[in-house]
MIVOKOL-727899 format. One line per 5 residues: number of its first residue (from 0); for each residue x, y, z of C-alpha. Coordinates in steps of 0.02 Angstrom, whole numbers, plus 50000, padded with zeros to 5 digits. Example, Ala and Ser with C-alpha at 12.3 -4.5 7.8 and 13.67 -1.06 7.14 Angstrom:
BEGIN
0 = 50615,49775,50390  50684,49947,50357
***
This chain:
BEGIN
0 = 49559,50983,50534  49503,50967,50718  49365,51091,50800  49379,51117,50964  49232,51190,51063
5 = 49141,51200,51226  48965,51216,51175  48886,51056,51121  48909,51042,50941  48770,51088,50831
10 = 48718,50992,50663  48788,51168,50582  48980,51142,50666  48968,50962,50598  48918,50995,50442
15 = 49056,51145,50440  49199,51009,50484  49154,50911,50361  49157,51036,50255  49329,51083,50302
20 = 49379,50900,50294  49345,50922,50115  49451,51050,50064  49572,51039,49933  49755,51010,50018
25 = 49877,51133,49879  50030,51107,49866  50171,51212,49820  50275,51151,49634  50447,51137,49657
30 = 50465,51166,49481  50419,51337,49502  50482,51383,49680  50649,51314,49619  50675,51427,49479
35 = 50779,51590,49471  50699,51693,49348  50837,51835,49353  50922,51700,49242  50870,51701,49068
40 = 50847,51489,49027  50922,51504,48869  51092,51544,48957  51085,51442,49093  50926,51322,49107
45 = 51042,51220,49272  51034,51400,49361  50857,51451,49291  50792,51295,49349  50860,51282,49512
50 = 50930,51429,49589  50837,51488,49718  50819,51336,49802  51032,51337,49797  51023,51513,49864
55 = 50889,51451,49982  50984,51307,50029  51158,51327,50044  51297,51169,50067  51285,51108,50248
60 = 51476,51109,50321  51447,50916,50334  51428,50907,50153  51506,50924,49990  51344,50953,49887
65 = 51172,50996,49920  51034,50951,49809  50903,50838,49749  51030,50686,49802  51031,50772,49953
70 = 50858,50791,49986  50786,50617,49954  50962,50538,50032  50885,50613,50203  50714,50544,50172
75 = 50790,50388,50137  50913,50398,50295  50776,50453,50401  50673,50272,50355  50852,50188,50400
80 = 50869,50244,50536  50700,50208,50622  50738,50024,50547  50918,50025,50658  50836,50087,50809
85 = 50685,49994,50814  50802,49840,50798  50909,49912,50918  50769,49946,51051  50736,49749,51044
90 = 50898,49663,51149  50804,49505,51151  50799,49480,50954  50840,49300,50924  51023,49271,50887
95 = 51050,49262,50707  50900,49368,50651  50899,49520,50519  50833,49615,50692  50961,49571,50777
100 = 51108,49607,50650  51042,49779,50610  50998,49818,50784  51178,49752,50846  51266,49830,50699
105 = 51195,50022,50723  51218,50016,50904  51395,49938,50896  51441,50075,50784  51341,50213,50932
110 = 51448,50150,51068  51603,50271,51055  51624,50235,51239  51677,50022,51155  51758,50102,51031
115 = 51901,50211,51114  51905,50068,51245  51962,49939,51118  52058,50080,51038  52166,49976,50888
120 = 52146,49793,50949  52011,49746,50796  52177,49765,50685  52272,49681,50783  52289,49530,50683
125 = 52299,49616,50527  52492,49691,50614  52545,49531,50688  52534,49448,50514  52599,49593,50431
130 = 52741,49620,50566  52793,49424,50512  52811,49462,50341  53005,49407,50305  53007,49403,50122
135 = 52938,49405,49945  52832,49235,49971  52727,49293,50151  52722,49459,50083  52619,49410,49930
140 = 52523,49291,50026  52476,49442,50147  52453,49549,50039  52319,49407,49951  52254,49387,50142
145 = 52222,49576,50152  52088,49587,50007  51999,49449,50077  51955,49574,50224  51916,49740,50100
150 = 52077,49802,50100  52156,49826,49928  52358,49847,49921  52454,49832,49788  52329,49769,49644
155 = 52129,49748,49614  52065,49580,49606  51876,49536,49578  51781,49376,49519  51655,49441,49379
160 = 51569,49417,49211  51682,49359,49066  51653,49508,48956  51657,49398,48793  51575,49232,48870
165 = 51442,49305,48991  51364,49148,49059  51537,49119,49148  51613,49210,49283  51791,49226,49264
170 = 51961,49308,49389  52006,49470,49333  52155,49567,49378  52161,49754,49371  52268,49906,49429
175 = 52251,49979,49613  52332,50003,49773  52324,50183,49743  52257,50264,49915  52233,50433,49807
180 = 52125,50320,49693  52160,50416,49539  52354,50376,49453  52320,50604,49397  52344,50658,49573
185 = 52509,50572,49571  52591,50691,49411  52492,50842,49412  52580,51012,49438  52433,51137,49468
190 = 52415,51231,49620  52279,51105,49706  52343,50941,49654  52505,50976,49735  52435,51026,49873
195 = 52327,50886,49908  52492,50769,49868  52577,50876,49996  52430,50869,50136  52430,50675,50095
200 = 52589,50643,50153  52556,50730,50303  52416,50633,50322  52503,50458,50296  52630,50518,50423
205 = 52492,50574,50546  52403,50407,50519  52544,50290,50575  52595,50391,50747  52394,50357,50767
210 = 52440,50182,50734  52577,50174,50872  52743,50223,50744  52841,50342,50824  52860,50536,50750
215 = 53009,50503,50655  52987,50328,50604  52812,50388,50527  52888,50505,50437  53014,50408,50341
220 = 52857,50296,50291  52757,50429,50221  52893,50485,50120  52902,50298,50062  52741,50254,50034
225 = 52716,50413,49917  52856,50334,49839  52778,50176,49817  52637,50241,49755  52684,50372,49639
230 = 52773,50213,49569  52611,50098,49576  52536,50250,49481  52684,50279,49344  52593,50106,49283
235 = 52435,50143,49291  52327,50195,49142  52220,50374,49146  52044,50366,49166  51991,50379,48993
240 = 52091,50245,48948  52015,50120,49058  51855,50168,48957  51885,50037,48817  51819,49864,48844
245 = 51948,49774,48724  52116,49863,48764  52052,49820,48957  52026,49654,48915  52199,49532,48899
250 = 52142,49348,48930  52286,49221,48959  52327,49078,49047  52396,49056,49214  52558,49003,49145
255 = 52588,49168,49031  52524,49289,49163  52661,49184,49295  52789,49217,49160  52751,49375,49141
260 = 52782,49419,49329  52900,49306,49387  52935,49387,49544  52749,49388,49602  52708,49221,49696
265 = 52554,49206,49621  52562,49008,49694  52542,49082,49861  52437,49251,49815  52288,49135,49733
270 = 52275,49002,49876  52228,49159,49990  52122,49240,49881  52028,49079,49882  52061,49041,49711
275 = 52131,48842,49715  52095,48792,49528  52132,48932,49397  52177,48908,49207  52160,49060,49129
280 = 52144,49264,49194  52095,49424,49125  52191,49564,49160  52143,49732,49129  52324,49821,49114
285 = 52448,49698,49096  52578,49837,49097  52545,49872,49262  52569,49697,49341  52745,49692,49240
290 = 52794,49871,49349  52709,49780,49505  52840,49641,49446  52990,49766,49467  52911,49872,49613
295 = 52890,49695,49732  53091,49680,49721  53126,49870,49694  53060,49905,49883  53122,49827,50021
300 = 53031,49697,50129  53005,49836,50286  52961,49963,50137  52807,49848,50096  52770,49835,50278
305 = 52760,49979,50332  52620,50004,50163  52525,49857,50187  52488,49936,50374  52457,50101,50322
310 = 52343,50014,50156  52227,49905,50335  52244,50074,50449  52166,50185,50289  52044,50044,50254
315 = 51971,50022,50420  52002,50211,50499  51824,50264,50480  51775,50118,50603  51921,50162,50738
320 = 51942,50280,50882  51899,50469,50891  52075,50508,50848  52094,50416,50712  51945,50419,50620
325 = 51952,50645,50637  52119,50625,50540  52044,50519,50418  51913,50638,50385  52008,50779,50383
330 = 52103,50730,50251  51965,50618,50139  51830,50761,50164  51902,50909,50205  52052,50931,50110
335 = 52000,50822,49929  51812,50866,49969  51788,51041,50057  51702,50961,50205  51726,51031,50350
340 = 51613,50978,50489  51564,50796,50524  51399,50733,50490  51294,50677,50637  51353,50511,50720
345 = 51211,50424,50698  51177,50480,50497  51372,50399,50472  51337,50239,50589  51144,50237,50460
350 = 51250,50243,50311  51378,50132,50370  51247,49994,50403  51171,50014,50266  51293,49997,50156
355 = 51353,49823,50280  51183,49761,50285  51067,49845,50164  51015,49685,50095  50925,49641,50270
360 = 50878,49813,50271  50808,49823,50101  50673,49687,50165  50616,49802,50271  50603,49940,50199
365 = 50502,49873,50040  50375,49811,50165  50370,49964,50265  50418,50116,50170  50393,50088,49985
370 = 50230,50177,49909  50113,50052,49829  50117,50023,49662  50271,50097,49659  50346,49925,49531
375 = 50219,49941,49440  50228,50138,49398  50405,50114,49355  50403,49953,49245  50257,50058,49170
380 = 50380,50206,49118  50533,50078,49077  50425,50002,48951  50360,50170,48880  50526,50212,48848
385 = 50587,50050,48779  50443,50061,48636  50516,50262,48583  50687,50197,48574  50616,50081,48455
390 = 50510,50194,48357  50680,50293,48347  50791,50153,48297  50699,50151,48170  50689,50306,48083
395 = 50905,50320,48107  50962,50403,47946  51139,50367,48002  51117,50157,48022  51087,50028,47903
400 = 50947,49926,47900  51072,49766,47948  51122,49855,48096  50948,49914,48133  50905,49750,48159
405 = 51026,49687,48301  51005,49846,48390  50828,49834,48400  50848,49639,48447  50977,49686,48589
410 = 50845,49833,48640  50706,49703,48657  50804,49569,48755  50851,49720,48880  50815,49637,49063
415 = 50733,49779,49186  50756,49753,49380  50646,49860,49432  50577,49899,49627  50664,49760,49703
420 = 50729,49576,49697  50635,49444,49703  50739,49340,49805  50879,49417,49932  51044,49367,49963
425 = 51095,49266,50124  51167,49304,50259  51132,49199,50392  51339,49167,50398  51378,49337,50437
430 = 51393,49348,50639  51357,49536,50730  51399,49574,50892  51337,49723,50980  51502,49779,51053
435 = 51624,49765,50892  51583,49883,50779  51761,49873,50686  51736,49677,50677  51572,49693,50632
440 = 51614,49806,50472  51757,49684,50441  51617,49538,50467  51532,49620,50315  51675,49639,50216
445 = 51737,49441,50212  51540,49401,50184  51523,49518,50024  51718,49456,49978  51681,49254,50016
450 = 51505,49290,49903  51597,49347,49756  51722,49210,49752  51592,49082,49760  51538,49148,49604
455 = 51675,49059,49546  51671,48906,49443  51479,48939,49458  51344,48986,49306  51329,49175,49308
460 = 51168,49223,49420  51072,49344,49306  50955,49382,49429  51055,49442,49538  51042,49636,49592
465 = 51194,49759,49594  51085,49875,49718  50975,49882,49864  50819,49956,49841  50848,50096,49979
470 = 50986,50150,49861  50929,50310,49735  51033,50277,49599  51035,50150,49441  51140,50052,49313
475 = 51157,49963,49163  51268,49791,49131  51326,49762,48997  51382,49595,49005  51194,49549,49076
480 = 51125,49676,48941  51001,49748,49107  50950,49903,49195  50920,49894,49381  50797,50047,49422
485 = 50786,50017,49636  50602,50054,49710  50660,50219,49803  50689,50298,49611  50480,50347,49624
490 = 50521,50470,49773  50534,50642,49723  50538,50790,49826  50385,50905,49845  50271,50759,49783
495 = 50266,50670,49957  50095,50561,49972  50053,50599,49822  50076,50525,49614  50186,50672,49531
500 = 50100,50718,49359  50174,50624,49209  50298,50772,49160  50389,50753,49309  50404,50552,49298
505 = 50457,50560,49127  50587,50702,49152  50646,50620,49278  50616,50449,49310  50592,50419,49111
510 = 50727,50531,49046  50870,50516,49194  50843,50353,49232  50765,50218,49122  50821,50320,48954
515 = 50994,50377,49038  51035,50174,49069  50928,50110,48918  51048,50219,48815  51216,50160,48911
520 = 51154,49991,48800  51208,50101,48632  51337,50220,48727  51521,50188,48688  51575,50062,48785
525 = 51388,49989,48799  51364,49975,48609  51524,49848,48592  51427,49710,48696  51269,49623,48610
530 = 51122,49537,48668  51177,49404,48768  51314,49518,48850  51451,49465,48760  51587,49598,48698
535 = 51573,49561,48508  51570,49672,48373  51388,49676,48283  51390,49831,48184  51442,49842,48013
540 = 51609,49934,47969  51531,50110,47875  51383,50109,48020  51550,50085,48164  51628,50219,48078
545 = 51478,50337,48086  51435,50324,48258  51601,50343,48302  51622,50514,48219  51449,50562,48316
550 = 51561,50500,48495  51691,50618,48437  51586,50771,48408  51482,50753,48605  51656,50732,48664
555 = 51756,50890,48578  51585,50947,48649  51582,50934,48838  51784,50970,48828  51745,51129,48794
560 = 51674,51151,48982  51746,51231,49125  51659,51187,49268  51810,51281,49356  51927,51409,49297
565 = 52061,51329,49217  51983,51165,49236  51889,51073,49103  51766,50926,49063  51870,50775,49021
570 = 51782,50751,48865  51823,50562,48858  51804,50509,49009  51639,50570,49023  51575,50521,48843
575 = 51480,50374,48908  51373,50459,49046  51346,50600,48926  51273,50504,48792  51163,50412,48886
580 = 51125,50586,48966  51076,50643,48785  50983,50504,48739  50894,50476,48887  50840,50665,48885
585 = 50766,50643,48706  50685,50471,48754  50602,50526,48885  50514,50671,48809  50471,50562,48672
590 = 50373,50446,48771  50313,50593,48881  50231,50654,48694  50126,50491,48711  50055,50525,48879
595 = 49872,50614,48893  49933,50761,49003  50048,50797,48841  49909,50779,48707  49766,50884,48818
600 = 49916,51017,48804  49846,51080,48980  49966,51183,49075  49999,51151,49247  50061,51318,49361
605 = 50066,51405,49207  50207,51289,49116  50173,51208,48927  50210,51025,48966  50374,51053,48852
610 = 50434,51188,48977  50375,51077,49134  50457,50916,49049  50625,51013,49033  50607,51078,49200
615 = 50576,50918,49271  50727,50863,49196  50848,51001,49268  50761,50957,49444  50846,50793,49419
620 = 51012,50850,49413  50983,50989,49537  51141,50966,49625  51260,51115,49676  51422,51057,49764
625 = 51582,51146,49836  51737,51171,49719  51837,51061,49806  51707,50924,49775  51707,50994,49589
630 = 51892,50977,49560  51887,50791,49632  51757,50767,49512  51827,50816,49355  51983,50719,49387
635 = 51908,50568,49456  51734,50557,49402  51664,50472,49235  51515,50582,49277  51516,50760,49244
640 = 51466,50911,49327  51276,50930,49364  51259,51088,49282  51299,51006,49106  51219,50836,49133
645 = 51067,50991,49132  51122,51097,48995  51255,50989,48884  51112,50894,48824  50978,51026,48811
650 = 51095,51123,48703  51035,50997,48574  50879,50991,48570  50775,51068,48469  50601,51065,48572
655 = 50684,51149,48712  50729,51271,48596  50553,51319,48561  50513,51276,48741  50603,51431,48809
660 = 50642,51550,48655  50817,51506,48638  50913,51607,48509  51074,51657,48419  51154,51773,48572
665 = 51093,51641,48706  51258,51555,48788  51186,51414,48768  51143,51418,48575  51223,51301,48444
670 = 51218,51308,48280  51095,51181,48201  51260,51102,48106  51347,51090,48279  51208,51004,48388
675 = 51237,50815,48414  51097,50692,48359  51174,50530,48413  51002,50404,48446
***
């Protein structure tokens, strides 16, 4: 505080500053300004939790959520974005530098006045070579040249982990080329799906006038590209079924997987993809590649032309010309996500280089923007919740003692990545210019593409990181048998400049994060790798068959569900993410119990630390979002809904039972006989 006066300041006024100095700052709990307490918790803890900050702060028109993503996403932008234009600001930066990519990146991608001049000449390339495709042999080997540049047609490709040798990186082949993404909004026939199929045709058409086709010409190639898709998709396996790491994995040799598609050049697709010594492949769907087989010849070569520009148009549209990047939004936000009003140009063009150049950025901001001893907390709460999962390993009245002992081995040999890396990728051969912001993105792309396939024929890199440390989020690999946990995970809202008390790191940071990916370790698909990384079966046949009866009864579970009316959970394709959910819930109130703030049993603004725990852990998931967004969700998404990540799990747990009163009449009361205990 500052007094201002114009007498001559007495002893008495100094003393009084300093005594107002002093004062105790107070700050308002989220935890209880959140809340809506016209909801009773035992019905709805995700709405009693949060709801008057969702009534409070209703979806921006540039958004398809709002929430606690939301919130520290901003923060996080904000810090971005001073990094872009600082680096901007300096036009001198040496040639070369992280300053000057950054700085020449954001303010490529600010220059709409470049970018309508150039209009589609960045692409130009990519349509000569495409317009020269003649037949089955420079059509594969475009379409191989295509994914070298981000672009994806016809098939995924990806250099990765060999799920069942993990020290070696190995080629794997998957299905794609979908530009819906999911193979469901292909063949279903309710009232949204068919309109989205309908406004995506529209779209396609609308897309290649923008790219210089003429009205009718357009037209025909939407209607063929559906086509062509809708026949990519016929092959394509649902979402759940892409779940299961052994049916996904089909290793064989170069030979059989030739043999197998006769008609696809691979000769000329792998020289491209800058793969020049291959024996053996692992293809996820081999069914699919066999219908790719038929598709290549079924089509004809102007068919596939026509595609493969639309597949480089829809890849790069984001990064063109006014005209064509509204149409692209239109039909990517609005229509699939609710969206309806662009966010600021400069929060896309902060995203945008971030996610180009967020390794160079990621330097900065751990030296400039990450609280101290922010590692250090977090390693601090991974390890506390390592040690419970132990402790309740342990005392499993489902597993035998043989099993007992690999998963606690596996648990122990868990690799955290916490905070940040301790060495950062290169990329001194990446080359910005300040006037290209197309080329630049494409830049990034063939870096990030040329980096993975170096990988090849290499030992794997197991210190590697999957993230940047600006990014809020986390995972687990299984084929490293790690968690990454980036620094920006300590940031949470309301607790700005200062340490939030323990209930609110466990809830959220312990239970969310570290126990959420800790527990993707023993989830479905997690539990089928071992130690090392390597998919091999450790359990024994009666403890398989037990844990695989307590899958079945969290997914007839969350099936039950209806996030919309008439559309439900997918109960498989979520089981992963909800177990982990479940356990990570449990083992982060577990090693909250450990804490002193839980054995003093003090409350803090008037909450039990069971009640401020659980609250904590609905402010995690405090994430409302727009149906539209909800309906791509459910069909797309592994993940489900926010409101049941909140109350799915709590609906089994005891303590929060007794937390809040919950009782037989509650909506969200299960019998004791129908609550899951899983770890």
């Amino acid at each position: 505080m500052q007094l201002k006066t114009k007498l001559i300041i007495s002893l008495l006024s100094v003393l009084l500053a300093i005594s107002c100095n002093k004062k105790e700052i107070h700050y308002t709990d989220p935890l209880v300004t959140n809340r809506d307490t016209t909801v009773v918790p035992g019905d709805d803890f995700f709405t009693y939790a949060n709801g008057t900050w969702f009534k409070m702060n209703p979806i921006p028109s540039s958004e398809s959520s709002n929430g606690i993503f939301r919130t520290i996403g901003d923060t996080i932008n904000a810090q971005i974005k001073n990094i872009c234009e600082k680096s901007a600001k300096n036009k001198e930066a040496k040639k070369g530098s992280n300053e000057q990519k950054i700085g020449d990146f954001y303010a490529s991608g600010m220059d709409t006045l470049a970018i309508e001049k150039v209009g589609l000449k960045p692409l130009a390339f990519q349509f000569a070579k495409i317009e020269a495709v003649k037949d089955i042999h420079t059509l594969m080997t475009t379409i191989g040249y295509l994914h070298t540049i981000g672009a994806g047609p016809a098939f995924s490709f990806g250099v990765g982990q060999d799920d069942k040798i993990s020290s070696k990186n190995a080629l794997f082949f998957s299905q794609g080329g979908l530009g819906l993404g999911q193979r469901d909004y292909y063949f279903n026939t309710d009232a949204e799906t068919v309109k989205i199929r309908t406004e995506y045709v529209k779209h396609i058409q609308a897309i290649m006038q923008l790219a210089g086709d003429a009205a009718d010409k357009a037209k025909n190639e939407s209607e063929t590209i559906i086509k062509l898709e809708t026949d990519l998709a016929k092959n394509s396996r649902k979402l759940e079924a892409l779940r299961d790491p052994i049916k996904n994995y089909n290793k064989m040799t170069l030979v059989q997987f030739k043999a197998s598609t006769p008609s696809l050049a691979w000769e000329t697709i792998l020289p491209q993809l800058g793969i020049t010594k291959a024996d053996t492949i692992i293809v996820g769907q081999p069914e699919f590649y066999k219908g790719l087989d038929k598709i290549v010849t079924t089509y004809s070569i102007e068919d596939w032309k026509a595609y493969l520009k639309w597949n480089v148009v829809n890849t790069y549209a984001s990064y063109l010309n006014n005209t064509i990047e509204k149409q692209n939004f239109y039909f990517y936000s609005t229509v699939l996500n609710g969206v309806k009003k662009q966010k600021p140009r400069w929060k896309r063009i902060v995203e945008q280089t971030d996610g180009s150049l967020g390794e160079l950025i990621g330097q900065v901001y751990v030296a400039d923007y990450l609280p101290k001893e922010s590692k250090e907390k977090l390693l601090e709460i991974g390890n506390n919740i390592r040690e419970v999962y132990a402790e309740h390993i342990k005392k499993l009245d489902w597993m035998s003692e043989e099993t007992k002992k690999k998963a606690l081995f596996k648990l122990s040999k868990i690799v955290m990545k916490v905070g940040y890396p301790n060495k950062w990728k290169d990329l001194s051969s990446v080359s910005i210019s300040r006037n290209e912001y197309c080329a630049n993105v494409m830049a990034a792309n063939k870096w990030s593409y040329n980096y993975m396939i170096k990988k090849f024929g290499n030992p794997v890199d197991r210190t590697e990181w999957g993230m940047f440390p600006q990014t809020y989020n986390a995972y687990y690999n299984p084929s490293n048998n790690e968690i990454c946990v980036p620094a920006c995970n300590i940031l949470v809202p309301g607790f700005e400049g200062r340490m939030p008390d323990d209930a609110i790191l466990y809830g959220i940071i312990g239970g969310s994060t570290f126990g959420h990916e800790i527990t993707h370790g023993f989830d479905d698909q997690g539990s089928q790798y071992d130690d090392k990384g390597n998919l091999k079966d450790w359990w024994t046949a009666e403890d398989k068959a037990k844990f695989t009866q307590k899958t079945k009864a969290i997914v007839a579970q969350f099936s039950k569900f209806e996030p919309l009316k008439g559309k439900f959970i997918n109960g498989e394709a979520t089981q992963g993410e909800n177990i982990a959910d479940l356990g990570g819930v449990i083992m982060g109130y577990e090693a909250f119990k450990k804490t002193k703030q839980y054995k003093k049993q003090e409350k803090i603004s008037n909450f039990t630390p069971d009640q401020r725990y659980f609250l904590a852990y609905g402010y995690a998931w405090m994430v409302h979002a727009k149906d539209e967004s909800l309906a791509r969700q459910i069909m797309s998404d592994v993940h489900a809904p926010a409101q049941f990540r909140i109350n799915g799990p709590l609906m089994n747990i005891p303590e929060f039972y007794k937390a809040f009163n919950v009782k037989p009449g509650n909506k969200m009361f299960l019998p004791e006989n129908d609550r899951v205990v899983i770890w």
